[in-house]
C-alpha positions as CSV (number, residue, x, y, z in Angstrom):
1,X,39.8,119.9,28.8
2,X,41.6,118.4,25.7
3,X,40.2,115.8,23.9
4,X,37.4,115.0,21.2
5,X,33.8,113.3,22.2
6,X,33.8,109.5,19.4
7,X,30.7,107.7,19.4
8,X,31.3,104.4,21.4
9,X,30.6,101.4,19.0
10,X,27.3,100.0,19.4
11,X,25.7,102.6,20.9
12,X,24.2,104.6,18.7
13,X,20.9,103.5,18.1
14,X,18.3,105.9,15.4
15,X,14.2,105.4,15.0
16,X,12.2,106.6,12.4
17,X,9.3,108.7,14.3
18,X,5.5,107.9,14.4
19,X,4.9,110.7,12.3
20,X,7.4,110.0,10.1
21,X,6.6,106.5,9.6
22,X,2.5,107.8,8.7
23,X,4.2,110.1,6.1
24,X,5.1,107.1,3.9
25,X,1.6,106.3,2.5
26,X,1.6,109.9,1.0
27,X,1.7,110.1,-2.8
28,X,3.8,112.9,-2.4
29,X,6.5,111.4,-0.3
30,X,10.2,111.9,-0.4
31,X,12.9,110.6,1.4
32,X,13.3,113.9,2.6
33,X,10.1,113.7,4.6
34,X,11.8,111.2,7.2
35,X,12.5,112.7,10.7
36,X,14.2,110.3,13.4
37,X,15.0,110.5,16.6
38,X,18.7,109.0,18.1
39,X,20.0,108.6,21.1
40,X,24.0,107.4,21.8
41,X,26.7,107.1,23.9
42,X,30.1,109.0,23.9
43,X,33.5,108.5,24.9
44,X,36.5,111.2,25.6
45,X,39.9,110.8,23.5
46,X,41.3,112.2,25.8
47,X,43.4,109.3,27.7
48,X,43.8,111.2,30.7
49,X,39.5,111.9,30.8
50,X,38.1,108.9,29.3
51,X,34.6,110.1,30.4
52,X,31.2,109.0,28.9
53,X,28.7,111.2,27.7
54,X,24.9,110.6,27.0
55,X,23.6,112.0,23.8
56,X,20.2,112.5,22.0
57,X,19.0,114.5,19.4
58,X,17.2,114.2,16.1
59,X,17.7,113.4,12.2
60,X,16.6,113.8,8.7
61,X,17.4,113.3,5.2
62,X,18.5,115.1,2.8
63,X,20.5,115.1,-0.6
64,X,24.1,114.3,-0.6
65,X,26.8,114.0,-3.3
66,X,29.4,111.8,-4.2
67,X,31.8,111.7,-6.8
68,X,33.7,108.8,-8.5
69,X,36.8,108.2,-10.0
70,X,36.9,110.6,-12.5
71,X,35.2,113.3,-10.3
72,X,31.8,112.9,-11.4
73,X,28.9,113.6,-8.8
74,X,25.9,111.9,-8.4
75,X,23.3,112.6,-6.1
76,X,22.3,110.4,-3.1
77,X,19.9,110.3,0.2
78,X,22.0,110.5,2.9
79,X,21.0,110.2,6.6
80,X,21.9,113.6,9.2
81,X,21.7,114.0,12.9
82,X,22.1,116.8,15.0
83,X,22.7,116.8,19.1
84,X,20.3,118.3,21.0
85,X,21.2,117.4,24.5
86,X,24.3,115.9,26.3
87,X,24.5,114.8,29.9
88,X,26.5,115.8,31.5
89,X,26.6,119.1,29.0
90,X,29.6,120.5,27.4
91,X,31.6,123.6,28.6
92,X,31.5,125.8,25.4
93,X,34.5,127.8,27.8
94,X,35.9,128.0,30.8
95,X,35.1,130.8,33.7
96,X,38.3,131.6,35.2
97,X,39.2,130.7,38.9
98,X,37.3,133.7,41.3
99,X,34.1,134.3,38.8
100,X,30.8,133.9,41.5
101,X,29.4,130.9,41.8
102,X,25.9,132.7,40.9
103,X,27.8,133.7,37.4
104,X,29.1,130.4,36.8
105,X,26.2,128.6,37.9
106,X,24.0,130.4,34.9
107,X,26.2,130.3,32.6
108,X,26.7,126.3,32.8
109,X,22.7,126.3,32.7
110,X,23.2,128.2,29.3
111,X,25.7,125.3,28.2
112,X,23.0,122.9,29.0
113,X,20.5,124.3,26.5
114,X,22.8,125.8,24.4
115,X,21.9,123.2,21.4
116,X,18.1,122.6,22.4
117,X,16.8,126.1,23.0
118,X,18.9,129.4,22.0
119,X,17.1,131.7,23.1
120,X,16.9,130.4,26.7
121,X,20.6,129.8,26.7
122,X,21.4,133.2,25.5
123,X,18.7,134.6,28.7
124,X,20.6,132.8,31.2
125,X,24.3,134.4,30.0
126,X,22.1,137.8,30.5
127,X,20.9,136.7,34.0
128,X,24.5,135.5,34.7
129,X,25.3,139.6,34.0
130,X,23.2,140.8,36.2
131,X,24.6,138.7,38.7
132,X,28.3,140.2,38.0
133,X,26.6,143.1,38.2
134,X,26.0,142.8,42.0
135,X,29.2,141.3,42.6
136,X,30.9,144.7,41.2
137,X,28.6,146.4,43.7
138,X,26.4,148.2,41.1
139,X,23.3,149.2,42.9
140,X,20.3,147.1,42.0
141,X,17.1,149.3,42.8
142,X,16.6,152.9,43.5
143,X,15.0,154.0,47.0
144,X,12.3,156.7,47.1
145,X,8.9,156.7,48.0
146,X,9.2,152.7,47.2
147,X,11.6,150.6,46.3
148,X,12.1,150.8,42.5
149,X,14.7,147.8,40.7
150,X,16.8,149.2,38.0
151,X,17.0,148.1,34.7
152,X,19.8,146.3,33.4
153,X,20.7,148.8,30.7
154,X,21.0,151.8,34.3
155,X,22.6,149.3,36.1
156,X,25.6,149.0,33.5
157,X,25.4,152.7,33.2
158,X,26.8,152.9,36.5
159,X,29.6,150.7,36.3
160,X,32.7,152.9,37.7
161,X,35.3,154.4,35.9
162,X,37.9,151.3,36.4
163,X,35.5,149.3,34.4
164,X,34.2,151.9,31.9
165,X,36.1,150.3,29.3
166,X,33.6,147.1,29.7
167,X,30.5,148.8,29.3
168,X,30.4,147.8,25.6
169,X,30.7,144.1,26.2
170,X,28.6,144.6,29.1
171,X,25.9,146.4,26.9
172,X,26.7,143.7,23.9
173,X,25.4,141.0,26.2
174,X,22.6,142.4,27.5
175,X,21.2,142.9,24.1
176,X,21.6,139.1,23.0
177,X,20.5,138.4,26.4
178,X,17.1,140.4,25.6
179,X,16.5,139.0,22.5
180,X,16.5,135.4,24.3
181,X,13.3,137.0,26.3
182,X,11.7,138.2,23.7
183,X,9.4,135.7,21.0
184,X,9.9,138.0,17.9
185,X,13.2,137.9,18.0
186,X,15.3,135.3,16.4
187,X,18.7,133.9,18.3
188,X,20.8,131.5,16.8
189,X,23.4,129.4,18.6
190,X,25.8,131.3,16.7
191,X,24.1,134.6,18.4
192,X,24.3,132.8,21.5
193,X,28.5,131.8,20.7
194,X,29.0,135.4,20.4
195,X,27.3,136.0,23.8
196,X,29.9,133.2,25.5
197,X,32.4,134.9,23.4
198,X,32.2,138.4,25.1
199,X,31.3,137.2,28.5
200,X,34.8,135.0,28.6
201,X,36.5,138.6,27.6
202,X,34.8,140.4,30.7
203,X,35.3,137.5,33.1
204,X,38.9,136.9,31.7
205,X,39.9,141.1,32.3
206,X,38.2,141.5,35.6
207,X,39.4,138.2,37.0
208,X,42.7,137.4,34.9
209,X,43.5,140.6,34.0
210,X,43.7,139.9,30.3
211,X,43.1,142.3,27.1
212,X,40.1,142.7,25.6
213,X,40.3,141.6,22.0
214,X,36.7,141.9,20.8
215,X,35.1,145.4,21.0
216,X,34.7,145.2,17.4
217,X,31.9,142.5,17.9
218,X,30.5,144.4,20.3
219,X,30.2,147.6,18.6
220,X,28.0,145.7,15.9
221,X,25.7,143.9,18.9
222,X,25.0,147.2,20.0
223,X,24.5,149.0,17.0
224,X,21.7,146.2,15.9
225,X,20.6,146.3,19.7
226,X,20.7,142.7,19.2
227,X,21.6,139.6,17.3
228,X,24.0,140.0,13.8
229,X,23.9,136.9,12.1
230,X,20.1,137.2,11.2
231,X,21.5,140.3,9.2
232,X,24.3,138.5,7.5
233,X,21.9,135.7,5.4
């Protein structure tokens, strides 16, 4: 799981898009008005791995400087690309030997969208919660006339007393996780890295037994009952 993903040469092919290619006519046009599409292929550095990966995504223009000799900039139009899907995807971390396969399983469907659609990525880390949830044996519905389901925020209300010390991170997750359901809320993949960030620390003490370095973190997520970094710009 060591290595860097290089373009392999003559693969990576860029067109301009239909609307793109209408915009040109306009009297106001600018380069930066060009959107393209891309799609490449690429290759593990990693001798022992080697493996290929299928990449698409899109691109623009935008301004760029360089500066000659002397250290004198001048500005240029310089083409940009950024992925928006990889097959197979990339582990953003790993789940430690013994996490459920119903954990695991959504949270390598969040890697898959994780730079195509935030807010879906940061719902399925959520879902992959509640199933820990039931794996810890924390009661998912409440019996009484009918069967009632609990919410997510009761359910982690009853985690037991060896686990207290996770409710935090437990909470932390669940409120990025919300935000990913909800359309007025705005989740970036850097709200989404903090979400991987604190589930590794929950899967890595119950399952490795390691410290938890990050309650900080998750002190602000629930404070804001949701994304930070929308607070920070």
């Amino acid at each position: 799981m060591k290595g860097l993903l290089k373009v392999k040469a003559d693969t990576f092919h860029a067109e301009e898009t239909k609307e793109s290619k209408k915009a040109h006519g306009h009297p106001a046009w600018d380069p930066d008005w060009i959107s393209y599409v891309y799609s490449c292929l690429l290759e593990c550095t990693n001798p022992a791995c080697k493996d290929t990966v299928a990449n698409t995504g899109t691109g623009a223009v935008d301004v760029d400087f360089e500066y000659d000799e002397d250290g004198s900039p001048s500005q240029t139009w310089k083409d940009f690309f950024a992925p928006k899907h990889f097959s197979p995807h990339l582990k953003l971390f790993l789940c430690p030997s013994g996490t459920p396969d119903n954990v695991s399983e959504e949270i390598e469907k969040s890697f898959s969208l994780f730079f195509s659609d935030s807010p879906s990525a940061a719902n399925h880390v959520r879902i992959a919660l509640e199933n820990l949830l039931t794996h810890l044996k924390i009661k998912r519905y409440k019996v009484g006339k009918k069967r009632t389901f609990l919410a997510l925020h009761l359910r982690i209300e009853l985690l037991p007393a060896k686990h207290k010390h996770l409710q935090d991170l437990f909470f932390a997750v669940k409120w990025l996780g919300n935000a990913g359901s909800h359309s007025n809320k705005v989740v970036t993949r850097d709200d989404v890295l903090d979400a991987y960030e604190i589930m590794e620390e929950i899967l890595q003490d119950l399952f490795v037994k390691k410290t938890i370095k990050i309650k900080k973190l998750a002190k602000q997520i629930n404070k804001t009952k949701g994304p930070t970094k929308a607070k920070k710009k």
